[in-house]
C-alpha positions, -999 to 999 in steps of 0.1 A, spaced: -404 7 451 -414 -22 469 -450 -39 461 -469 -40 486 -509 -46 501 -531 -20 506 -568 -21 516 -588 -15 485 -617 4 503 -596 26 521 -585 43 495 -610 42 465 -641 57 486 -647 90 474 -616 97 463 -608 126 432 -575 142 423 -574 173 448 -572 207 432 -535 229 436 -529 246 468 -497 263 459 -491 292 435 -479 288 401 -448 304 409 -440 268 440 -451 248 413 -428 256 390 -401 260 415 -411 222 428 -408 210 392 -373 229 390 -361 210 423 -376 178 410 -356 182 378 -323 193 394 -327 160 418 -337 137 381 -303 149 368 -287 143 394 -292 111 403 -289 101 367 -256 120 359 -235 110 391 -242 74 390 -238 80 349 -200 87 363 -197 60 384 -207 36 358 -182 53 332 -151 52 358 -156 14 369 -163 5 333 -134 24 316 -107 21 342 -84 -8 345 -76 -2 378 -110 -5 390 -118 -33 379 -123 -53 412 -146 -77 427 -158 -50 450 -168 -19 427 -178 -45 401 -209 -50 433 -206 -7 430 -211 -11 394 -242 -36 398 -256 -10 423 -247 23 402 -267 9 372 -298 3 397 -291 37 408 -289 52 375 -326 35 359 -340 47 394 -333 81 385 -337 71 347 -375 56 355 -387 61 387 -381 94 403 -399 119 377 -435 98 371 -429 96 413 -423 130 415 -451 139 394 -476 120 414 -466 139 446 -467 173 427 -496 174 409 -511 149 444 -528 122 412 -517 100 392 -520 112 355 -507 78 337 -532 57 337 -538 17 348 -515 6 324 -484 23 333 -494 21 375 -485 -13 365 -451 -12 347 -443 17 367 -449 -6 402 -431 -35 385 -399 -15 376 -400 2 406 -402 -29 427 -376 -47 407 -354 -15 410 -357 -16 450 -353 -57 452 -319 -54 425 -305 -24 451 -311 -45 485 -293 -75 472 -266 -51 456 -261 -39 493 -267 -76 510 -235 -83 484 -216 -56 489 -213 -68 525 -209 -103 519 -179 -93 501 -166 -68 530 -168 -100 549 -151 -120 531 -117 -97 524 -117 -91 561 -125 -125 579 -104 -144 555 -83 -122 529 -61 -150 516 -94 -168 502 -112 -136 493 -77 -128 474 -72 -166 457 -106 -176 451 -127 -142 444 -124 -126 410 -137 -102 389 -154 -130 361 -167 -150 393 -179 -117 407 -199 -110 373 -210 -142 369 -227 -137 406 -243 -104 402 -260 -118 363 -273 -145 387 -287 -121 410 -303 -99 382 -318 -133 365 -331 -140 405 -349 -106 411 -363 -113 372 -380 -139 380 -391 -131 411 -409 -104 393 -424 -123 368 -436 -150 397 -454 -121 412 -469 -107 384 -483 -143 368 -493 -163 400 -504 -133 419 -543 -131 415 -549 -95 427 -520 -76 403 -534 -76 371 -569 -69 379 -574 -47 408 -595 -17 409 -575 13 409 -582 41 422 -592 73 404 -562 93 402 -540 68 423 -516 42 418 -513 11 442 -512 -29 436 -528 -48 456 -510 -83 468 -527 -110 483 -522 -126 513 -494 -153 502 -470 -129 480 -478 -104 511 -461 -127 533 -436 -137 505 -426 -105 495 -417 -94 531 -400 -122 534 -375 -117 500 -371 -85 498 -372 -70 536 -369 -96 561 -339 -120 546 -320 -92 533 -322 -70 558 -312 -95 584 -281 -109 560 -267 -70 560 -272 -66 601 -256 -99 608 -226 -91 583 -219 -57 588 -219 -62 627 -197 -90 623 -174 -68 595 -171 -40 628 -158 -66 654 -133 -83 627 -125 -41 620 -118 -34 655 -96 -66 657 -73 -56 629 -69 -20 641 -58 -30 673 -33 -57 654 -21 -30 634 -14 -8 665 6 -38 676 25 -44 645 34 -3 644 49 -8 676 77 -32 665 100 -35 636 87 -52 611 99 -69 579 84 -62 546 58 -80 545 47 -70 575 46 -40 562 24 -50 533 3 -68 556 0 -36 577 -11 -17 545 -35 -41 534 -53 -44 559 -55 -10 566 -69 -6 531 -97 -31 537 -109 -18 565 -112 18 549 -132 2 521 -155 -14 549 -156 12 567 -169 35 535 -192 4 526 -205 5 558 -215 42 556 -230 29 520 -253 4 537 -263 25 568 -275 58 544 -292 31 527 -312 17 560 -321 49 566 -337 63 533 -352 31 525 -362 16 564 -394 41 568 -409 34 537 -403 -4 544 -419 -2 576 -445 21 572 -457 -1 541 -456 -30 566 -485 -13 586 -514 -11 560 -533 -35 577 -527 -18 608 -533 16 603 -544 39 573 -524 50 551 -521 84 540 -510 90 505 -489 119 510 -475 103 536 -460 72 515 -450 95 484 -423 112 508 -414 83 523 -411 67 484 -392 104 474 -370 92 508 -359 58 495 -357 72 459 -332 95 467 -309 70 487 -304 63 444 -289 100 444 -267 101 478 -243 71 467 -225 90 445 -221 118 468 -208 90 491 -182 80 465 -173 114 458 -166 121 495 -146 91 504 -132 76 471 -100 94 459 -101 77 430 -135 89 417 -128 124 423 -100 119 394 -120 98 373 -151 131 371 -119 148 365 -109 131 337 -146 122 323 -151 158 320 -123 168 312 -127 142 279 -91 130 288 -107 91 289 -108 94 250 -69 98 246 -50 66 240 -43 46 267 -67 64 292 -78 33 302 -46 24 319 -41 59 332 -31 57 374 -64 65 391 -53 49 425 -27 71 433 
């Protein structure tokens, strides 16, 4: 998750792994869960990445950004959620200095890749609705790509900034049996900034302006059902019905994601402020973790087509000839 500052001496005094409260029997069951959740996460974004990959059909500039955000999806579950998991289990961190700080650092460049995934997602939305004949003539699928490496190569670096010109990461004083790293005041401020404040305001601005450019085109379709139209029209009609579904299925994308991911964010924002628990911020990491786990659901609910792409992964029918081409839109 995101990297954030915590007082040092608010957490380190006098602090030892607590012993189990709960029976062996809730352990195991919380283990079970936590498993069940793991695979989860892993397998349906596992499908999404399989069906966008494989299918010709699919391969737009829009679930090319799905793609970007399935594959952040899919290391979250890969990576993140069971040493997280763990942690809030057993209530310490059993793995050591060394892998607090890989663990932090994939974590956070997990969360950063994810926001910008989303902050893309609705620049796009925006684009095929406020001006679908340049969306249409000018954005591809290669330029799409060529985008998203870009963004991957950005939140890279970023990364590595922090973790070389940051003077606190690499030699704070961790807690026994718990994993935080500290930031100093300038990346504090810098962080927020990247990977909270700019996003975050990008998506609001968009998506608000994608539901006024929505309602606009519903009530020109209304219009245009009212007459006879020609053909293209018609076409028109069915278009732009079509984007606005996909916006409107985006949009319940972005808002799931505000919600899992907006209490962590702001509750990590307050540790200057207030004290904070460690139980506390584990749930609220579990929370934004399994935002990673809901987007396929999403997909699953709302996309046709990925119903009958699971259907045809499982079935193994994407290994016969020509299953690439196979009519998944229909």
């Amino acid at each position: 998750m995101n990297l954030i500052k915590f007082n040092q001496s608010d957490h380190c005094v006098h602090f030892s792994c607590p012993e189990r409260s709960v029976s062996p029997a809730v352990h195991i069951l919380l283990y079970v869960c936590s498993a069940a959740v793991v695979l989860l996460t892993v397998c349906g974004n596992l499908l999404v990445i399989i069906s966008v990959f494989h299918f010709k059909q699919l391969h737009t500039p829009t679930n090319t950004l799905v793609l970007s955000l399935a594959v952040s999806d899919f290391f979250v579950g890969a990576f993140v959620m069971s040493p997280m998991f763990i942690w809030m289990i057993e209530s310490c961190w059993k793995f050591g200095k060394s892998f607090c700080t890989v663990f932090w650092l994939i974590s956070g460049f997990l969360t950063i890749l994810s926001i910008y995934n989303i902050t893309l997602i609705a620049v796009d939305r925006y684009l095929a609705l406020s001006n679908p004949f340049f969306y249409m003539s000018r954005v591809s699928v290669k330029i799409t790509r060529i985008i998203i490496v870009f963004e991957w190569c950005v939140v890279v670096a970023y990364i590595l900034a922090l973790l070389y010109s940051n003077g606190n990461l690499m030699n704070f004083a961790m807690c026994p049996g718990e994993c935080f790293l500290l930031l100093n005041d300038v990346w504090s401020v810098i962080n927020l900034a990247f990977s909270f404040i700019f996003p975050l305001s990008v998506i609001i601005i968009l998506y608000t302006l994608v539901f006024v450019i929505a309602k606009k085109h519903a009530t020109a379709i209304r219009e245009l059902n009212n007459h006879t139209r020609p053909n293209k029209q018609k076409i028109t009609s069915k278009s732009m019905k079509s984007e606005r579904k996909a916006a409107k299925v985006l949009g319940i994308l972005v808002s799931v994601f505000l919600i899992c991911l907006l209490p962590y964010f702001i509750y990590s924002l307050l540790g200057d402020l207030i004290k904070i628990q460690t139980d506390t911020f584990q749930k609220l990491m579990i929370v934004g973790c399994l935002n990673s786990t809901i987007n396929p659901v999403i997909y699953a609910l709302f996309y046709p087509w990925f119903r009958r792409c699971i259907k045809l992964i499982i079935t193994l029918q994407i290994f016969q000839t020509d299953s690439a081409v196979i009519n998944v839109l229909s």
